[in-house]
C-alpha positions as CSV (number, residue, x, y, z in Angstrom):
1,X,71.0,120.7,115.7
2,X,71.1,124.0,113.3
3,X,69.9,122.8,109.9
4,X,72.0,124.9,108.4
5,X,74.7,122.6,109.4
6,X,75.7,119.6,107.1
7,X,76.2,116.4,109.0
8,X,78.5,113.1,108.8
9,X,78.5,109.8,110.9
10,X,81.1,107.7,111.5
11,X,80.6,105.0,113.3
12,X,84.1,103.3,114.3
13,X,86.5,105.7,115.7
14,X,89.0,103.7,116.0
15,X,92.5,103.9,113.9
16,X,90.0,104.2,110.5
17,X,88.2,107.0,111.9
18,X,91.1,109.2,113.1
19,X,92.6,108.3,109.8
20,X,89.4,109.6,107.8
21,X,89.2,112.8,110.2
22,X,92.8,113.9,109.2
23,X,92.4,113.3,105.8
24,X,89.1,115.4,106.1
25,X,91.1,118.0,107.6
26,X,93.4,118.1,104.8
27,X,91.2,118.2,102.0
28,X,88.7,120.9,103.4
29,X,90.0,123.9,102.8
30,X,90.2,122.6,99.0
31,X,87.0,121.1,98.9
32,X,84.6,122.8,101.4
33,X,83.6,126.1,102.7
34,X,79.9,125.4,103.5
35,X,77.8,126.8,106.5
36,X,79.8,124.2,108.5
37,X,79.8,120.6,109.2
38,X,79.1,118.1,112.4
39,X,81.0,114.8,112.1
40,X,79.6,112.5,114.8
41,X,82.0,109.5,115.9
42,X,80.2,106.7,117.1
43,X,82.0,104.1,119.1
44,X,81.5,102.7,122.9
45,X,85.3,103.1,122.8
46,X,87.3,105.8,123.2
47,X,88.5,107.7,120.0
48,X,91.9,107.0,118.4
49,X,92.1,103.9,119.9
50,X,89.2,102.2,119.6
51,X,88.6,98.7,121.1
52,X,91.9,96.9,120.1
53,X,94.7,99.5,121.2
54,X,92.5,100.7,124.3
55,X,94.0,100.9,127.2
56,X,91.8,98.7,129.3
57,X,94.5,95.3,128.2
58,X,97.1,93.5,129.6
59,X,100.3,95.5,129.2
60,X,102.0,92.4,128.4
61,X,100.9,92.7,125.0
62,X,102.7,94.0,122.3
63,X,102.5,95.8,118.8
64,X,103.9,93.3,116.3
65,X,106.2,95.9,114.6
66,X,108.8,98.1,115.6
67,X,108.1,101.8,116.7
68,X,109.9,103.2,114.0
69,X,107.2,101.1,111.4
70,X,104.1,102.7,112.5
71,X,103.1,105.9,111.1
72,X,99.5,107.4,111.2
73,X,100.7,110.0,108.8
74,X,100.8,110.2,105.0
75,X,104.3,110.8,103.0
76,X,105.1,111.5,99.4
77,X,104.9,107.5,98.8
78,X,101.3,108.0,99.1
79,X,99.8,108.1,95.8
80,X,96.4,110.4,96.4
81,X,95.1,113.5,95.3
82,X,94.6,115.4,99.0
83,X,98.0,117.2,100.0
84,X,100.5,115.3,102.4
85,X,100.8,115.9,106.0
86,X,104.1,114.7,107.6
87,X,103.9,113.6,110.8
88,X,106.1,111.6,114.0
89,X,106.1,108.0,113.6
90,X,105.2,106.0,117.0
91,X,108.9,105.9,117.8
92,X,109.1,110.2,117.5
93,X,106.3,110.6,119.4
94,X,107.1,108.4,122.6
95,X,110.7,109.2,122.4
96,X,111.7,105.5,122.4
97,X,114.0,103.6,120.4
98,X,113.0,103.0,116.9
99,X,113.5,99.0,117.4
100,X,111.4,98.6,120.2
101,X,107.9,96.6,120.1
102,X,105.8,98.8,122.2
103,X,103.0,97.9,124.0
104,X,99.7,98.1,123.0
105,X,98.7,100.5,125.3
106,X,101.6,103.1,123.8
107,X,100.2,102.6,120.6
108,X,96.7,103.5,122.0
109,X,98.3,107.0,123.6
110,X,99.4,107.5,120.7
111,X,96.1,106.9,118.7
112,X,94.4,109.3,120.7
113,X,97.1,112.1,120.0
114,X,96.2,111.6,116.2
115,X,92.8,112.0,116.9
116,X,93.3,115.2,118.9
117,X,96.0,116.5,116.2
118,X,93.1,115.9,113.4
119,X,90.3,117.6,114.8
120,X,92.5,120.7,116.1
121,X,93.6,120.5,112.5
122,X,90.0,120.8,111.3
123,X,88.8,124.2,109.9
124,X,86.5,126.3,112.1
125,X,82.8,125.6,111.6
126,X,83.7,121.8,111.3
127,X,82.9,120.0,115.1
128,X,83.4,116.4,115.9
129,X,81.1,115.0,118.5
130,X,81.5,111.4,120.3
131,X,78.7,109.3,120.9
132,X,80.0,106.5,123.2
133,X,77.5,104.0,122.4
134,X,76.6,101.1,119.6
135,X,75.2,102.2,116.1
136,X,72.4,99.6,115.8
137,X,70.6,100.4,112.4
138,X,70.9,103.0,109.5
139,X,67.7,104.2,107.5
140,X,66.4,106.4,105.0
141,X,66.3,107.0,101.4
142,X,68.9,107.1,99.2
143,X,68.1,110.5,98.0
144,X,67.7,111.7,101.1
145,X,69.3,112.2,105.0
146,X,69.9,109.0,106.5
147,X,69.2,108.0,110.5
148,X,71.5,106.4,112.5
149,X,69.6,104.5,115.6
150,X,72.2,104.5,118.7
151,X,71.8,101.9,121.7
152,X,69.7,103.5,124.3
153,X,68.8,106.4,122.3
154,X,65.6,107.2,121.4
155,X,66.0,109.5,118.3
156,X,68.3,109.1,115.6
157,X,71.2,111.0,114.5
158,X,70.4,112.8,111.5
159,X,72.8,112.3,108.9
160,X,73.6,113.6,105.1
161,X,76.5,111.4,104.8
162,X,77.2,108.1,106.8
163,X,80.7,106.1,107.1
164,X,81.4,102.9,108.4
165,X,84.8,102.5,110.1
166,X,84.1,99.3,112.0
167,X,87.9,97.5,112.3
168,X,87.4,94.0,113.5
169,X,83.9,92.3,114.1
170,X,82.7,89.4,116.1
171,X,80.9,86.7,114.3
172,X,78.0,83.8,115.4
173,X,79.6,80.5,115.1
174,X,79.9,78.4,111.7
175,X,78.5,75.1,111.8
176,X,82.3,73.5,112.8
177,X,82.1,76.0,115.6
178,X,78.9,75.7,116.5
179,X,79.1,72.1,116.7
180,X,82.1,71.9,118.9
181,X,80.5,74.5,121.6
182,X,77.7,72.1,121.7
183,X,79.8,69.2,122.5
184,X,81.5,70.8,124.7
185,X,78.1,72.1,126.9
186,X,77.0,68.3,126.3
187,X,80.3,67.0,128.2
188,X,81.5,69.9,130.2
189,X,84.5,70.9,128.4
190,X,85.8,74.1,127.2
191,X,85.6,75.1,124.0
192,X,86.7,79.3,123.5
193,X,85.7,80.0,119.7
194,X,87.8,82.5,117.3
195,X,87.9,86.1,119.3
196,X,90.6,89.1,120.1
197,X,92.4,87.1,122.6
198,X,92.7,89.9,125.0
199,X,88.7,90.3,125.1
200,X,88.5,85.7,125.9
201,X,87.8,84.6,129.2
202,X,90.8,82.7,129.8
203,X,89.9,81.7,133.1
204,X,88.1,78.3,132.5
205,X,92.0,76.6,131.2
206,X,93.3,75.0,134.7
207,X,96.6,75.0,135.3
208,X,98.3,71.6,134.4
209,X,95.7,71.0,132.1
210,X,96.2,69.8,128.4
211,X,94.9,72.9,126.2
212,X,94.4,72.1,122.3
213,X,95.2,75.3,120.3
214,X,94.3,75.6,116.7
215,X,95.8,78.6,115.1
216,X,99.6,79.4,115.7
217,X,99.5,83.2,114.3
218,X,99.4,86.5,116.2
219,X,96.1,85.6,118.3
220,X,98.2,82.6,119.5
221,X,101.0,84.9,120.7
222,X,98.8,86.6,122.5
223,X,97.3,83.5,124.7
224,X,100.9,82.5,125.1
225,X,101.8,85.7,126.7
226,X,98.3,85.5,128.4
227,X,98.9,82.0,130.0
228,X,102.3,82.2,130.5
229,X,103.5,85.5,132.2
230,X,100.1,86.4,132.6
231,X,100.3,84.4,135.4
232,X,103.2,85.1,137.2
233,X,105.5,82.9,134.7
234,X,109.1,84.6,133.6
235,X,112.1,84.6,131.7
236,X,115.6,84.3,133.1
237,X,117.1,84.2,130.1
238,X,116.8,82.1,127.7
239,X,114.9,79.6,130.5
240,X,111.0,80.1,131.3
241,X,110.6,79.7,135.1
242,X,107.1,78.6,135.6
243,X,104.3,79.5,138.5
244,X,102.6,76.8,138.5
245,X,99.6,78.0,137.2
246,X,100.5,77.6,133.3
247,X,98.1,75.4,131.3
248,X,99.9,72.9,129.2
249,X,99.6,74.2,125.4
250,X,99.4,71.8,122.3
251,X,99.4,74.5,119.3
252,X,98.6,73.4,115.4
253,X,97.9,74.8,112.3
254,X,97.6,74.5,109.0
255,X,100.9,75.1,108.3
256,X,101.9,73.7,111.7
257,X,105.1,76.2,112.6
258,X,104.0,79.6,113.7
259,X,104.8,83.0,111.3
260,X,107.5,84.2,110.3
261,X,109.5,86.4,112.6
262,X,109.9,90.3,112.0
263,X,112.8,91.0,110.3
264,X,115.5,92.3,112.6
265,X,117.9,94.2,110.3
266,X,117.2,97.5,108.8
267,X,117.4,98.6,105.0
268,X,120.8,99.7,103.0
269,X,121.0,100.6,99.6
270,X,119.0,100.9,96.8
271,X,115.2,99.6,96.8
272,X,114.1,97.6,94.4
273,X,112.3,99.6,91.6
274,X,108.7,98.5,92.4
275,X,106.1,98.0,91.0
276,X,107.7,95.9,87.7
277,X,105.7,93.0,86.9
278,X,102.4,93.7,88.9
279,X,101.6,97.4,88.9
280,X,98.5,99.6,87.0
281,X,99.0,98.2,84.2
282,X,99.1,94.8,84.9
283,X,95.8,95.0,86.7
284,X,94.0,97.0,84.6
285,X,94.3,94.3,82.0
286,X,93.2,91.6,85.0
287,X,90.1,93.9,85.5
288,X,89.2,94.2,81.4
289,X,89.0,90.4,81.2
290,X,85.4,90.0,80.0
291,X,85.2,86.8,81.7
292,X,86.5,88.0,85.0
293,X,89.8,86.6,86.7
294,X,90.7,83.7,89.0
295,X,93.0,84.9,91.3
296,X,95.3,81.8,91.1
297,X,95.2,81.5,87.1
298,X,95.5,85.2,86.1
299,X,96.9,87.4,89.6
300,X,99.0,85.0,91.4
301,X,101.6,84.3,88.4
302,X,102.2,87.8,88.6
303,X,102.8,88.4,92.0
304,X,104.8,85.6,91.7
305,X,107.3,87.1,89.2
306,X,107.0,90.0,91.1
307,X,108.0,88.7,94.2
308,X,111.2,86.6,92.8
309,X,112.2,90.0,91.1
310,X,112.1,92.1,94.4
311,X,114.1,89.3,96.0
312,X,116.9,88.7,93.2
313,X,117.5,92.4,92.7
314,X,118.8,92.6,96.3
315,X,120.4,89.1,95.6
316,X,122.3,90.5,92.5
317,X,123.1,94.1,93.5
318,X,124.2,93.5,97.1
319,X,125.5,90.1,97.1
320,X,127.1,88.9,93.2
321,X,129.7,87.0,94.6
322,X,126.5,84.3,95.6
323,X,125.4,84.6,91.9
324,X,126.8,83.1,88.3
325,X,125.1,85.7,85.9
326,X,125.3,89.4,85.3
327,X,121.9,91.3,86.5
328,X,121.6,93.1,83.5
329,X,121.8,89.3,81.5
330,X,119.3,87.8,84.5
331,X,116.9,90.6,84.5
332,X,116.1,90.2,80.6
333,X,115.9,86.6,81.0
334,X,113.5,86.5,83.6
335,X,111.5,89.4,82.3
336,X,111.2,87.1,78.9
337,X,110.6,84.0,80.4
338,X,107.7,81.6,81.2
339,X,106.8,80.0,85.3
340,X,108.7,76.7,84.1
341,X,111.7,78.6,82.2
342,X,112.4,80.9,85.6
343,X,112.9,78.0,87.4
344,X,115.9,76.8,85.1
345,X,117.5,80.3,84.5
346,X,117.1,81.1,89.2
347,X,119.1,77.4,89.0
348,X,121.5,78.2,86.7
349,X,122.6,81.5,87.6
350,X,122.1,81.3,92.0
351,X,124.0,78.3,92.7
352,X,123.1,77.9,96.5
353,X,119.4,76.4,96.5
354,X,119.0,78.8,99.8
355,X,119.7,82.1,98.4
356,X,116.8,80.8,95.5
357,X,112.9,82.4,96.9
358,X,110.6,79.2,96.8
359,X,107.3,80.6,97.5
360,X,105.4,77.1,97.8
361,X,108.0,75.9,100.2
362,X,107.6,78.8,102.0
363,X,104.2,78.3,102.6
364,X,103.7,75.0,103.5
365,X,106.9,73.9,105.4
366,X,106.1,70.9,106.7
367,X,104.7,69.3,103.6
368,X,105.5,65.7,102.8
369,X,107.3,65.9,106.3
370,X,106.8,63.3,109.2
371,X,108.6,62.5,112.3
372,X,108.4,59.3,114.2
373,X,107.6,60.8,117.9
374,X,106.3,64.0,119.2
375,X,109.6,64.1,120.6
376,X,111.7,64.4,118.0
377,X,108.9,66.3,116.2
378,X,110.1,68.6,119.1
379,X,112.8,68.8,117.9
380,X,112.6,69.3,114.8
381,X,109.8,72.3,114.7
382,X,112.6,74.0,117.6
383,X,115.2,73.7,115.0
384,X,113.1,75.3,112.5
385,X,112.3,78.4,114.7
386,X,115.8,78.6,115.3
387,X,116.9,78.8,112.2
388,X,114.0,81.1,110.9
389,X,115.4,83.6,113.8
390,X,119.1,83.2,112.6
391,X,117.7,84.2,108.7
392,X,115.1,86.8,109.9
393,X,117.8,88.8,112.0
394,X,120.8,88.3,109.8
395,X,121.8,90.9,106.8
396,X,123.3,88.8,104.9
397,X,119.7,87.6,103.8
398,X,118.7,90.7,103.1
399,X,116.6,89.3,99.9
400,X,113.9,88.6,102.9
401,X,113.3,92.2,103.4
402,X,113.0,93.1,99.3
403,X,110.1,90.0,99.2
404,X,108.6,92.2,102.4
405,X,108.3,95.6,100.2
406,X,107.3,93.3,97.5
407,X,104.8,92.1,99.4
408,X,103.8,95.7,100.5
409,X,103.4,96.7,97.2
410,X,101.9,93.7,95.7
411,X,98.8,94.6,98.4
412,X,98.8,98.5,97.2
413,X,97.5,97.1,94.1
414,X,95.2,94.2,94.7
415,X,92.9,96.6,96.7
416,X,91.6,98.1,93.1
417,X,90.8,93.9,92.6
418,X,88.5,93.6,95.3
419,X,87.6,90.4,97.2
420,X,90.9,87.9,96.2
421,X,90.0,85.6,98.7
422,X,91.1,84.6,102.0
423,X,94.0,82.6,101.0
424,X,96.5,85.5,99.8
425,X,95.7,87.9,103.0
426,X,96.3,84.4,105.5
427,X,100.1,83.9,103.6
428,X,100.8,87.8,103.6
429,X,100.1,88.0,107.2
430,X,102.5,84.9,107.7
431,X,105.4,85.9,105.5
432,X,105.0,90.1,106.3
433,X,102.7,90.2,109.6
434,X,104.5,87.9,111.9
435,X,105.3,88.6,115.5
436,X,108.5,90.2,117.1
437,X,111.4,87.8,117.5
438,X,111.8,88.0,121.1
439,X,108.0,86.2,121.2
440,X,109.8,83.3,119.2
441,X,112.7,83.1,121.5
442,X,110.1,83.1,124.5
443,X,108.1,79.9,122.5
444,X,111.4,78.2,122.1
445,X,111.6,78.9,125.9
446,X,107.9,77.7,126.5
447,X,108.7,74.6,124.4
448,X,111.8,73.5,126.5
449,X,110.0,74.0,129.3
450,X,107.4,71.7,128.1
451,X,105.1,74.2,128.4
452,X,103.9,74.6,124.3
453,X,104.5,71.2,122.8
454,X,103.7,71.1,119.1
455,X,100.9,68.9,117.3
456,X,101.7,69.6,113.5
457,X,100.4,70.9,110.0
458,X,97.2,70.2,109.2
459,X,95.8,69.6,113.0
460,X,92.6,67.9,113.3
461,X,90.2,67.7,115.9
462,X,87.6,65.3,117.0
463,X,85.3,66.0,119.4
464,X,84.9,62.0,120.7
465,X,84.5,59.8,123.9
466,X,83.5,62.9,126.0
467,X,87.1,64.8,124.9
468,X,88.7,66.7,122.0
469,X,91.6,64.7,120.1
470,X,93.9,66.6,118.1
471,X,96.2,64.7,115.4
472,X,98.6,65.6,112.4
473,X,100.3,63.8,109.8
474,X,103.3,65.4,110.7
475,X,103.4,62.9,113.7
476,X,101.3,60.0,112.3
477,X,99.6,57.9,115.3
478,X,99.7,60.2,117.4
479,X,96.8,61.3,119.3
480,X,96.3,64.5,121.8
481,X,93.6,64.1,124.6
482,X,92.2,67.1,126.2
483,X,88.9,69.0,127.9
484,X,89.9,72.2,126.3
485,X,90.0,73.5,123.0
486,X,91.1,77.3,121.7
487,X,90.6,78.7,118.7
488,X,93.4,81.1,118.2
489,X,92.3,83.2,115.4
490,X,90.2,86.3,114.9
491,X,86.4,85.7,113.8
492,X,86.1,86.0,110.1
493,X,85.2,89.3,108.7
494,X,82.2,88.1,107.0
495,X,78.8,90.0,106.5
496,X,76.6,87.4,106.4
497,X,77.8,85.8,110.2
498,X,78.3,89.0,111.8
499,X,77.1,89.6,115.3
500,X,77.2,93.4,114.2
501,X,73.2,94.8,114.4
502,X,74.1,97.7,112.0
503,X,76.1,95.7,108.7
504,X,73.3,92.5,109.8
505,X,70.8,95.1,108.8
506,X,72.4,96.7,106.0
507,X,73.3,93.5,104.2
508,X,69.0,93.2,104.6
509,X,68.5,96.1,103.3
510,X,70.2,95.3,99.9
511,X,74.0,96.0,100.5
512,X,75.7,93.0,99.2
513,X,78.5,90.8,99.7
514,X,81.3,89.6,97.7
515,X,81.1,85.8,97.2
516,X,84.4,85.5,100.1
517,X,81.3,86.8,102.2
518,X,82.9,90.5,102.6
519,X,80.8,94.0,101.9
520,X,81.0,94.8,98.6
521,X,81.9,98.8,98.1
522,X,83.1,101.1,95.1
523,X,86.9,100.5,94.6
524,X,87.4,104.1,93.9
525,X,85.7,106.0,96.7
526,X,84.6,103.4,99.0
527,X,80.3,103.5,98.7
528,X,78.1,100.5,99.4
529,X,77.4,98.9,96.5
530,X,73.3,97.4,95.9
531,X,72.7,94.4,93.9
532,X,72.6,96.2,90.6
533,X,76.5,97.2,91.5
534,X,75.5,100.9,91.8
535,X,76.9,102.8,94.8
536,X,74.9,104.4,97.2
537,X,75.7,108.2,97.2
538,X,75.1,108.4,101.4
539,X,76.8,105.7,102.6
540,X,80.4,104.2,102.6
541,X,82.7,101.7,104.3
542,X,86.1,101.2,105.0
543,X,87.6,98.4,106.6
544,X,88.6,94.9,107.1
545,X,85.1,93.6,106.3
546,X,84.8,95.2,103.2
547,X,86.1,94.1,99.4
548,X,89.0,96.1,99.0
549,X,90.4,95.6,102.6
550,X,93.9,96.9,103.4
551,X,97.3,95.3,105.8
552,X,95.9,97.5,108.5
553,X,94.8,101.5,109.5
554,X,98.4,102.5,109.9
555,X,101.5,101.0,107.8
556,X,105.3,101.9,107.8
557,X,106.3,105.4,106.8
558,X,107.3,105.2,102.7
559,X,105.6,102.4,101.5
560,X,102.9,103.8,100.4
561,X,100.4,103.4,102.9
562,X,97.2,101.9,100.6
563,X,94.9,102.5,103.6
564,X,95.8,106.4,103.6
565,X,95.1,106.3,99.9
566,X,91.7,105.3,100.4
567,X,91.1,107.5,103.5
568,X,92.1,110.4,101.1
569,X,90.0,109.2,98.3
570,X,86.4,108.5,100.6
571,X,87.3,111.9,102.6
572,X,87.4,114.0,99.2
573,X,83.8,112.4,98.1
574,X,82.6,113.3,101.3
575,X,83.8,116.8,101.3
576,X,82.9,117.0,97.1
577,X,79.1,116.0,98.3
578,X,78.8,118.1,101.2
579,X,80.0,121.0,99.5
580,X,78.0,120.5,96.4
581,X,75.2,119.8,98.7
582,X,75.4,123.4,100.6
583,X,75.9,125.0,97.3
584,X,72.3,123.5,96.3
585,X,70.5,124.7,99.8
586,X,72.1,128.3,99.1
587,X,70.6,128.7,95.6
């Protein structure tokens, strides 16, 4: 290696990475015009996909949104200083029809033709090199290059500037967890703890057999899909004709009813003029608060309002024969008004309590709710799938699909708030991040086929008598036996219980963690932050298990894409260094 040359690392290269390289690309003919510049992409996986779109999966599984929502490439919506470069949504690129849920697979084809597009877009000088192995460590002073030690390798790879684009991590066990998998080696059971379903070894859950499942988001779509057609099951219809060699699957969660469905309609009309109750402003005043914030006291009102004035604009400007008010008259009511005042002026001027956005019921569905059998409990948690398919696909609620860009934007701007805890990214996912609604019509299938039977909110499980027993008060005094338990849920992104070698080591070297367990890193720029709070000037991090951790590495086109934003903002410091870092070495 030429000293000559500057260097970066990136270890991920995965959606983040390819997302970094093209905003690199972008930004360097403004920003650098060194000697030249080696990025080296570190990843046992190939690039653009990485490890959860590779192409090594079951090509059963699907994306959870429709082609024509997943764009790699930035818009005007983007709010960032690096120039916009317009690109083919997933749906442009494959050719396909926008409203299709395409496999994972496709998505990882396509992933890999980003990649390509960004480093042919790079200037000349600048080379990417893949490394197809584990980062295990990162050294050196902060002043100085940095080394990054690679599995196998003997000698580091000299760096001036390292990034971490990790995307999701494994994680030891928590004490719960660890507990459990001891039980279960005690008595012989199986017990498979939280992991991306389509890396679990499935194998071990007999067919017949009673399976306790405790998660009922996206990872439990997946081990549906898994257990179900995976082995040899289909659909005729609306019926699910079984092999034989299906488990039987008693799912619970929390909440106890599975996400919300993807909304089936498209937009008309005007959008609502977002952000109006939660935008800069708004949160620079959260961040001045000497004291600090609670998220529930001081950011959660907010979004709140916010949310219930996405929703009722639609409600007003698209359907006014369902309201008693003139918008103008509502909207500087509720703009005046107090949490306990909105509540009387939504009941006085929407007369139908379902056309009213109740964000508590929302979220816990099944509260103060009990059946007297698991039969009619059956029933019941059928129905409400039913019904949340009827809503989710029908126009006339359109008020669903303003709370979803008001959720969108709502996220845009927590990111400058950092670590918000685990609760508001869990209901986002459920209300914005659910899975297709042909995967809820195929669990209503499963269900009738007495395939999936459903336990209830708040599952428990005991690990007693040689067997797990799940329970719910949904159901009370009923009791599920079985010699199998899942966890359907991916590990939690947390520093401190990460399997990972290279963050482990970090996090012992001084980079700290947010008190929700995530990396702590500058809001603006994304560098590592030390215990004092100041920002290493050679490393950075971008991802899930950092601070200010985005919906995802790609987003739909026009809404503003908050992970592009900081891609653009961490790939101008790195030029800005790098640059200023060759002018130094020429003088």
């Amino acid at each position: 290696m030429s000293t000559s040359r500057r260097t970066l690392v990136i270890v991920g290269a995965g959606p983040r990475g390819t997302g970094l390289i093209e905003r690199i690309a972008a930004n360097a003919p403004e920003l650098y015009d060194g000697s030249g510049l080696d990025i080296h992409l570190v990843d046992p996986h190939p690039p653009g996909a990485g490890r959860i779109w590779r192409a090594a999966q079951s090509p059963l599984l699907w994306m959870n949104s429709h082609a024509e929502d997943v764009t790699m490439f930035t818009d005007e919506t983007v709010v960032m200083e690096g120039p916009v470069r317009p690109g083919p949504t997933l749906h442009e690129w494959a050719e396909i029809d926008g409203s299709t849920f395409a496999d994972r697979r496709l998505q990882g084809s396509y992933l890999r033709w980003v990649h390509e597009q960004a480093v042919a877009a790079l200037p000349p000088g600048v080379a990417v090199h893949h490394h197809p192995q584990r980062a295990l460590r990162v050294s050196g002073p902060r002043e100085g290059r940095q080394q990054v030690w690679l599995e196998g390798r003997p000698r580091p790879l000299l760096a001036d500037l390292v990034v971490l684009a990790l995307g999701h991590l494994d994680a030891e066990l928590d004490i719960d967890q660890s507990e459990l998998a001891a039980y279960a080696r005690e008595h012989d059971l199986v017990h498979l703890p939280p992991d991306f379903t389509a890396d679990s070894d499935l194998s071990a859950l007999a067919p017949g057999e009673p399976v306790l499942v405790r998660g009922f988001g996206l990872a439990f779509v997946d081990l549906m899909v898994l257990l179900t057609e995976g082995r040899g099951g289909r659909y005729d219809g609306d019926t699910y004709v079984p092999s034989g060699q299906e488990p039987v699957l008693y799912v619970g969660s929390r909440r106890g009813v599975p996400y919300h469905s993807k909304i089936g309609y498209e937009w008309s009309g005007e959008r609502p003029p977002l952000p109006r109750f939660f935008g800069p402003a708004e949160v620079d005043a959260v961040l001045a608060r000497p004291d600090g914030f609670d998220f529930r006291r001081d950011v959660w009102p907010l979004i709140e309002k916010e949310l219930g004035f996405a929703h009722y604009h639609r409600l007003f400007g698209v359907h006014p024969e369902r309201t008693g008010m003139a918008w103008p008259d509502f909207e500087e009511k509720y703009a005046a008004c107090e949490p306990a005042e909105r509540e009387i002026l939504v009941a006085s001027a929407v007369p139908d309590p379902a056309d009213r956005l109740d964000l508590a019921a929302l979220d816990h569905p099944l509260a103060g709710v009990t059946y007297a059998s698991q039969e009619e409990f059956q029933d019941g948690l059928r129905a409400y799938v039913e019904g949340d398919l009827s809503r989710r696909h029908d126009p006339s609620n359109s008020p669903d699909l303003a709370v979803f860009l008001g959720l969108l934007s709502v996220y845009g701007q927590l990111i400058r708030l950092g670590d918000v805890g685990p609760w508001w990214h869990g209901f986002f996912s459920y209300l914005a991040s659910g899975p297709p609604g042909p995967r809820l019509r195929q669990l209503l299938a499963l269900s009738r086929a007495g395939i999936v039977r459903f336990v209830g909110a708040d599952m428990a499980v005991a690990a007693e008598d040689g067997v797990f027993r799940a329970s719910s008060a949904t159901v009370p005094g009923v009791t599920v036996e079985a010699r199998a338990l899942v966890e359907a849920r991916l590990p939690e992104p947390t520093v401190g219980r990460t399997v990972d070698p290279l963050l482990r080591d970090l996090h012992a070297d001084g980079a700290v963690e947010s008190p929700e367990g995530l990396l702590r890193v500058d809001r603006t720029d994304g560098r590592l932050l030390d215990r004092s709070g100041q920002p290493h000037p050679r490393r950075f991090a971008l991802g899930p298990y950092t601070d200010v951790r985005t919906p995802g590495a790609f987003t739909r086109p026009r809404t503003g894409g908050p992970a592009f934003r900081q891609n653009d903002a961490t790939a101008r410091a790195l030029l800005a260094f790098l640059r200023d870092l060759a002018c130094r070495a020429s003088v």
